[in-house]
C-alpha positions in Angstrom: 33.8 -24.6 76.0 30.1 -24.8 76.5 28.4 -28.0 75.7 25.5 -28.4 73.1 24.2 -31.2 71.3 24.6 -31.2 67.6 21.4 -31.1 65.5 18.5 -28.5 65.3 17.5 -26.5 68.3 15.7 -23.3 68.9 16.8 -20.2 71.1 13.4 -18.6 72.4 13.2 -15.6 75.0 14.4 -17.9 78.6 11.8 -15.6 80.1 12.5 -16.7 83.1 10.6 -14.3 85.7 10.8 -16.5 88.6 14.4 -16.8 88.5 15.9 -16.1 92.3 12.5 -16.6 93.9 13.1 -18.1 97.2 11.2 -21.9 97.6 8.3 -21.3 99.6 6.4 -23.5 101.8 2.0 -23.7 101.6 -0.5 -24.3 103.8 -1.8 -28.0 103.7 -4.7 -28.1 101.6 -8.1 -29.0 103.5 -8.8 -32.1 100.6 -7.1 -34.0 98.3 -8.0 -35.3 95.0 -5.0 -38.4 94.0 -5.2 -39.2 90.4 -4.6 -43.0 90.2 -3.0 -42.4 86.7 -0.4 -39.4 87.0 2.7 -41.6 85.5 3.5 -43.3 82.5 2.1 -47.1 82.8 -0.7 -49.1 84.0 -2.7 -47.1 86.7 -2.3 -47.7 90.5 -4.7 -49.5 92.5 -6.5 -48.1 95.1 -5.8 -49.9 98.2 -8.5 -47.9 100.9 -12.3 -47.8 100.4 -14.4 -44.8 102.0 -15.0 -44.1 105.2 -11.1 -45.2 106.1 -8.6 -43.0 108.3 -5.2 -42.1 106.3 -1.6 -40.9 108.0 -0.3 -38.1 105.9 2.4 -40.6 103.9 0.1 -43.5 103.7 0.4 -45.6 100.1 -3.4 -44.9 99.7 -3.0 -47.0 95.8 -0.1 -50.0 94.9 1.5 -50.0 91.4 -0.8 -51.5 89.1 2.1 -53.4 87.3 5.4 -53.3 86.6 5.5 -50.2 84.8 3.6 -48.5 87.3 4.1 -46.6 90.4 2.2 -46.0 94.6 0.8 -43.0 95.0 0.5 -41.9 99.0 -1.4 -38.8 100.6 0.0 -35.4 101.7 -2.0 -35.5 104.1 -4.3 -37.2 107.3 -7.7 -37.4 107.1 -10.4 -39.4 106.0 -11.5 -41.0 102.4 -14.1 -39.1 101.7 -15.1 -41.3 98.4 -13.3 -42.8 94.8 -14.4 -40.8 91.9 -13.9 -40.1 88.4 -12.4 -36.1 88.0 -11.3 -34.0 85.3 -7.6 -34.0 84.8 -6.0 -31.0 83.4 -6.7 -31.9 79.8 -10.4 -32.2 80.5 -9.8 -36.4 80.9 -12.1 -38.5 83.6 -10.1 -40.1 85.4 -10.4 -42.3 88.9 -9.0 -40.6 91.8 -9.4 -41.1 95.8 -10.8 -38.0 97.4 -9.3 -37.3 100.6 -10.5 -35.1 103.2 -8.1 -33.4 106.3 -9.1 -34.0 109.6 -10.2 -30.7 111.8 -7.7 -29.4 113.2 -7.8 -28.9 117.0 -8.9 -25.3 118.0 -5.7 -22.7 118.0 -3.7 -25.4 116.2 -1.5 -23.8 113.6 -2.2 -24.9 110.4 0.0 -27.5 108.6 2.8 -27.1 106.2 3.7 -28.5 102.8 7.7 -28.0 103.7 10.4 -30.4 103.6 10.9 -31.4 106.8 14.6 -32.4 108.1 14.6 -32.9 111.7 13.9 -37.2 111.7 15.7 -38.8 109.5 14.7 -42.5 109.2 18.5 -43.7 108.2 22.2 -42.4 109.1 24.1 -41.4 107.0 26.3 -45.0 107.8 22.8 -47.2 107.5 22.7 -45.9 103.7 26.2 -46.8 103.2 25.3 -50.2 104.1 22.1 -50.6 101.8 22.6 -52.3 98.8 21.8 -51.3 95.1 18.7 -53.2 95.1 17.5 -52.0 98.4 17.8 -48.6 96.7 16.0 -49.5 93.9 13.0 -50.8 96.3 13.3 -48.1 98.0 12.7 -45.8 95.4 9.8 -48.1 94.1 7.5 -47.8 97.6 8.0 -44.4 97.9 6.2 -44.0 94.3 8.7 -42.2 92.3 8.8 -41.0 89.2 10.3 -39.0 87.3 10.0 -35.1 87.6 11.0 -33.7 84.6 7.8 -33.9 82.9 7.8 -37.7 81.7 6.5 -39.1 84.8 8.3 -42.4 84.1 8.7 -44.8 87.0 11.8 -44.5 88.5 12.4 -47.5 89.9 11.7 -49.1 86.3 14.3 -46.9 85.3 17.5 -47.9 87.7 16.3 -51.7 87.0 18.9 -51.9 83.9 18.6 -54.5 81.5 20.4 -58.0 81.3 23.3 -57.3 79.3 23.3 -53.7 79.2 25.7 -51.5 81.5 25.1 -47.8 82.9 28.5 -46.7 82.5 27.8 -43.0 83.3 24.8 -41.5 85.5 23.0 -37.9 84.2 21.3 -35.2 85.9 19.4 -33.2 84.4 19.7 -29.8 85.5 19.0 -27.9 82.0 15.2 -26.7 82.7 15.5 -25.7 79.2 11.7 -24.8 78.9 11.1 -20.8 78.7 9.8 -19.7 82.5 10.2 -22.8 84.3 12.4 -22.2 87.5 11.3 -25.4 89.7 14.6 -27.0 89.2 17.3 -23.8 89.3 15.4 -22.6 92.4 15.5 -26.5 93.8 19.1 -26.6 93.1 20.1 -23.5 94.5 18.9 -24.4 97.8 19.4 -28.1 98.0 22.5 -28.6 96.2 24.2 -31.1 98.4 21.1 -33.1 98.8 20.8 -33.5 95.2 24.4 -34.9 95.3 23.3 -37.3 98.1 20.2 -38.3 95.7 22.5 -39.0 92.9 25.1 -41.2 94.9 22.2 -43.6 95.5 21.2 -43.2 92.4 24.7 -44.3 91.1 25.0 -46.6 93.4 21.6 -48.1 92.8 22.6 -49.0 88.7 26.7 -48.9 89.4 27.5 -46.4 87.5 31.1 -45.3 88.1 31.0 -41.4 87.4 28.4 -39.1 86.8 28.0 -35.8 84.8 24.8 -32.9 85.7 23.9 -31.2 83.2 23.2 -27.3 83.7 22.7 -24.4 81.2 24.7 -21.9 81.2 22.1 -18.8 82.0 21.9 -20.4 85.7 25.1 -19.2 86.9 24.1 -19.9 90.9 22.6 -23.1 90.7 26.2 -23.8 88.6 28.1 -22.8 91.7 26.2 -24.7 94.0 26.4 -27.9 92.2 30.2 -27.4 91.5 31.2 -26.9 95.6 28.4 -29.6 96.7 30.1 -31.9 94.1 34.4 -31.0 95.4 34.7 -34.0 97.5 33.4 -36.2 94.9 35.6 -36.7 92.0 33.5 -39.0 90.2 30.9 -36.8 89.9 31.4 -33.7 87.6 29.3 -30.3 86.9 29.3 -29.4 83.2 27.8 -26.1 82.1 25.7 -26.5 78.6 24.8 -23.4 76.3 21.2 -21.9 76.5 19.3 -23.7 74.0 16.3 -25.3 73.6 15.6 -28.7 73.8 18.9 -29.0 75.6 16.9 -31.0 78.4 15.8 -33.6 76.0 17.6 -37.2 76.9 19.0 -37.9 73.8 20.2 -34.2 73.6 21.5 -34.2 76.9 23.2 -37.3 76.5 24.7 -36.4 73.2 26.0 -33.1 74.4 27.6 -34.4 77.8 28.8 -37.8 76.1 29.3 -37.3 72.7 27.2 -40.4 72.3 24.0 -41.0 70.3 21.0 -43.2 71.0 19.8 -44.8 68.5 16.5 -44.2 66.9 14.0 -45.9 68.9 16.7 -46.9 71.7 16.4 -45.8 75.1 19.4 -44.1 76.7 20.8 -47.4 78.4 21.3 -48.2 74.4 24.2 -46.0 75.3 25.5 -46.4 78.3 23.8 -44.0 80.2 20.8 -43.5 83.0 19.8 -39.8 82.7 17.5 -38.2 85.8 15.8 -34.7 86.7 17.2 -32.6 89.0 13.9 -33.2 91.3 13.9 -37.0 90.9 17.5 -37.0 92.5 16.1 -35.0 95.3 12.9 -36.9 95.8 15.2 -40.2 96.0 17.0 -38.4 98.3 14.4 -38.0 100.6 13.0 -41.3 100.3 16.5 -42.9 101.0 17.0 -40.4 103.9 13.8 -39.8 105.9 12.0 -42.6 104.1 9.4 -39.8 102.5 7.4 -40.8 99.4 6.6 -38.8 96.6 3.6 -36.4 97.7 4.8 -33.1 97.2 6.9 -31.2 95.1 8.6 -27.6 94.0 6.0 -26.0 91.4 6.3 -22.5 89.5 3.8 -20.8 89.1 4.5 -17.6 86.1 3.6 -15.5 83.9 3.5 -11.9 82.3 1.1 -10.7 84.5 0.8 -12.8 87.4 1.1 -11.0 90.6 3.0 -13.2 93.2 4.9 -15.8 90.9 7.0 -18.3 92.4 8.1 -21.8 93.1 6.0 -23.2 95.7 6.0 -26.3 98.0 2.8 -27.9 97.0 1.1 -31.3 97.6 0.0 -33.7 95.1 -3.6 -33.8 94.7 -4.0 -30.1 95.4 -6.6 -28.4 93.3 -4.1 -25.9 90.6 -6.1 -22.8 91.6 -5.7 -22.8 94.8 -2.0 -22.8 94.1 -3.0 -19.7 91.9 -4.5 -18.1 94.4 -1.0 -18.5 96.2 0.1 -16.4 93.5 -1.8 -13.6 93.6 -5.1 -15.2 91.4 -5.7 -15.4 87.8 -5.1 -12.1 86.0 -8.3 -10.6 84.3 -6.3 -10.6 80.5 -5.8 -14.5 81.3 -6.4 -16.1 78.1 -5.0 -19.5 78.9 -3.3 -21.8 82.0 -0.7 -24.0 80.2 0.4 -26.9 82.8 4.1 -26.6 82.6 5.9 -24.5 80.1 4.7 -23.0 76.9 7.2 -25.3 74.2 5.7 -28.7 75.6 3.4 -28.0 78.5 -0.2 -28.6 77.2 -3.3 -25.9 77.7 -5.0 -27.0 80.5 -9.3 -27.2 80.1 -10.3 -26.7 84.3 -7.8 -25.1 86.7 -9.6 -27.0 89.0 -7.7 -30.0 88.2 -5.3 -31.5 90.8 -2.0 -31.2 90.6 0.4 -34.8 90.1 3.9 -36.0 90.4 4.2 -34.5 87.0 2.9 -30.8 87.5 6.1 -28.9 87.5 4.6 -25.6 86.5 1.7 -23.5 86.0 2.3 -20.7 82.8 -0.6 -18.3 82.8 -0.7 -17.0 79.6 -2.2 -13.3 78.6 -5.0 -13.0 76.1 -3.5 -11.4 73.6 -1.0 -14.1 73.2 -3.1 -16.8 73.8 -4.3 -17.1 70.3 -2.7 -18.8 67.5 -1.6 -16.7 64.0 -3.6 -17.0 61.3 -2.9 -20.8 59.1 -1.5 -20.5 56.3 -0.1 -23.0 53.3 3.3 -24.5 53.9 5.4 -22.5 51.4 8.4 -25.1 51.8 11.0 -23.4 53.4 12.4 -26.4 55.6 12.6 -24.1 58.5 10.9 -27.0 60.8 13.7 -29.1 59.1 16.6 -27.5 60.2 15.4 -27.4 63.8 14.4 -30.8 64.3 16.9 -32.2 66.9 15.5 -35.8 65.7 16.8 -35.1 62.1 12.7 -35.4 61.1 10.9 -34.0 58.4 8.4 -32.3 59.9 6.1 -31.0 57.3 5.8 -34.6 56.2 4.3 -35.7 59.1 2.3 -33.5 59.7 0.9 -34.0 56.5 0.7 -37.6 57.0 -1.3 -37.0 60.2 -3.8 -34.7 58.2 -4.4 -37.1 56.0 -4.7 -40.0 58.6 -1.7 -41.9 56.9 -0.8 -43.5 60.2 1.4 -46.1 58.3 3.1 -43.9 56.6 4.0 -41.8 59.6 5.2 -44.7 61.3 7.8 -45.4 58.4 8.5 -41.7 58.2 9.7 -41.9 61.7 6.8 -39.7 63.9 7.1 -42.3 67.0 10.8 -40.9 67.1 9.6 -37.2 67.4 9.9 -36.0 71.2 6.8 -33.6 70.4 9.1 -30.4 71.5 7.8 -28.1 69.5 10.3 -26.7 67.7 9.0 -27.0 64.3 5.5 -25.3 65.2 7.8 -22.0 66.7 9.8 -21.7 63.8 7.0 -22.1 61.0 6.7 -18.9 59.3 2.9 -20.3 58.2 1.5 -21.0 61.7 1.0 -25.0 60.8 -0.2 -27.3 64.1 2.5 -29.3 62.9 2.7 -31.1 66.5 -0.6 -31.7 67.1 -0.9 -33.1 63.8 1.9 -35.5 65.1 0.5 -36.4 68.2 -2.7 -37.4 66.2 -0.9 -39.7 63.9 0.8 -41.3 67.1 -2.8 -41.7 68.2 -3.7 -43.3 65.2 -0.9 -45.7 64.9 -1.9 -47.0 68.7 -5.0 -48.3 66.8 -2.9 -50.6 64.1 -3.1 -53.9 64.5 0.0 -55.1 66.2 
């Protein structure tokens, strides 16, 4: 029987177009522009000043504190200058503008691939490396994790005095509509995922460990399930299509039975829950000793030419990854960076890409633009959806009204922002923007 966690959900169109698309590798881009801030936390800290040379792989900024994370360049060149860009919201941020050296005449050009002729360890080396090492490991190489959240990872796998990870979760739903990054990452590295998690397990001791994979990704299924054979403590379990099956708590609660408790963190019950990518990316760190600088992105949409999941570099500007696939169509009405339930509209497509871009949804025109508002005509719809057990409409409300207090009692710092209650809403209310601004306004409380 399929697994699903209990409370709300929505079942929107899977839309996935991408689906099958073979991982392909890019060119290296000719400049790089590395967001400082592109993870949950305090900012790095640059640790080069203009005019230095850079190895593609070079930590380029340190973790600005504990909940933080390096960031390292793609590729070798030259710091051109540290500036304030755009990010994708339209946000000025500091970044370090890197620029590739010229390559020598009739030199091929380089490739964003992942690369497995030198590994840095054998396979017995990692045997002998202990949790901790793992978890340092994991911290130099600057990742985070790749589901969206961009949380540290090492922060992560450092568990609590007096709490216990008694199970280890992957997180293989990609429950978003049009997203493919993870099934198409999982059909083709399947048993490098595996290695990932076993250092992951082994980093917080968990004893077993359970991936998570819906149900309308029947390969990726069967690639986990014979990568996984020799490993009995380690166990594929197919969920049922629904959306926000990828949330934590969700995940955790259909794979467990267990709930965390409002406000806890998953540790709360027993668990460590990771992306599909994150377990890759520690995978390669542990392996070839590669930091996080690049990643698998989909690019979609109705009428994008070329769509795919692509190789790309962090710090590559988004449209030239477009241009990868095929350009912006002339109906474009909107660029959403990663999918359309929680990805956010984004205000330049000139804005690098981060750890955290895991797609790129071009939207058409004509369903770029929102319905009509109307009054709320109390139909609980947005009640009976919310996987938090929320009221919704009341905090939207609340927000409106700039009731931040309120809105704190009334729970809003436990909504995931999934945006299930803004689908469903026969009326077309920004319920979830009305949310995040009351979470914005509750930031300004005194403590």
């Amino acid at each position: 029987m399929l697994k699903r966690f209990k409370k709300g959900g929505i079942h929107p169109n899977p839309m996935k177009l991408t689906a099958g698309r073979p991982i392909l590798a890019t060119e290296a881009p000719r400049e790089v522009r590395l967001l400082l801030s592109q993870h949950i936390g305090a900012p790095a800290k640059s640790i080069v000043k203009p005019g230095d040379e850079v190895e593609a792989g070079q930590m380029v900024a340190e973790a600005g504190g504990f909940v933080s994370a390096p960031v390292h360049t793609p590729i070798a060149g030259k710091v051109k200058k540290i500036e304030q860009v755009r990010d994708a919201q339209g946000l000025w941020k500091e970044a370090i503008l890197i620029e590739a050296a010229e390559p020598e005449e009739g030199a091929r050009p380089e490739r964003v691939d992942f690369d497995e002729s030198h590994p840095l360890r054998s396979d017995e080396e990692i045997e002998r490396l202990s949790g901790q090492e793992i978890i340092e490991i994991v911290g130099q190489a600057g990742i985070v994790g790749l589901g969206g959240a961009a949380f540290p990872t090492r922060v992560k796998l450092t568990i609590p005095q007096g709490k216990k990870a008694d199970v280890f979760i992957i997180n293989g739903a990609e429950c978003e509509p049009y997203l493919t990054c993870d099934d198409a990452l999982m059909r083709r590295y399947p048993r490098e995922i595996v290695a990932g998690l076993r250092y992951l397990m082994k980093a917080t001791s968990a004893p077993r460990a359970l991936i998570g994979i819906e149900a309308n990704k029947p390969e990726a299924i069967a690639a986990l399930t014979d990568a996984v054979k020799d490993y009995p403590e380690i166990e594929v379990m197919p969920l049922r299509t629904a959306y926000p099956q990828g949330g934590e708590k969700q995940l955790i609660e259909a794979l467990t039975g267990r709930v965390v408790p409002a406000g806890g963190l998953p540790i709360d019950a027993g668990a460590v829950v990771d992306n599909v990518a994150t377990a890759f990316a520690v995978y390669r760190a542990v392996k070839f000793g590669e930091p996080l600088m690049k990643r698998v992105v989909t690019v979609t949409g109705m009428d994008v030419e070329n769509g795919g999941n692509f190789i790309a570099a962090n710090g590559m500007a988004t449209d030239n990854l477009i241009e990868l696939a095929g350009g912006l169509p002339e109906n474009t009405g909107k660029v959403i960076g990663g999918g359309p339930m929680m990805g956010r509209a984004m205000s330049t497509v000139e804005a690098p890409l981060t750890k955290g871009s895991g797609g790129i949804l071009i939207v058409p025109e004509k369903e770029s633009e929102r319905g009509a508002v109307s009054p709320c005509i109390r139909c609980c719809r947005c009640v009976s959806v919310c996987p938090m057990s929320l009221e919704p409409y009341l905090l939207q409300n609340l927000g409106q009204f700039g009731m931040a207090e309120e809105a704190r009692e009334a729970g809003v710092l436990n909504c995931m922002e999934c945006g299930c209650c803004s689908y469903i809403c026969p009326a077309n209310r920004p319920i979830v923007d009305y949310i995040r601004l009351s979470k914005l306004q509750i930031r300004k409380l005194p403590k």
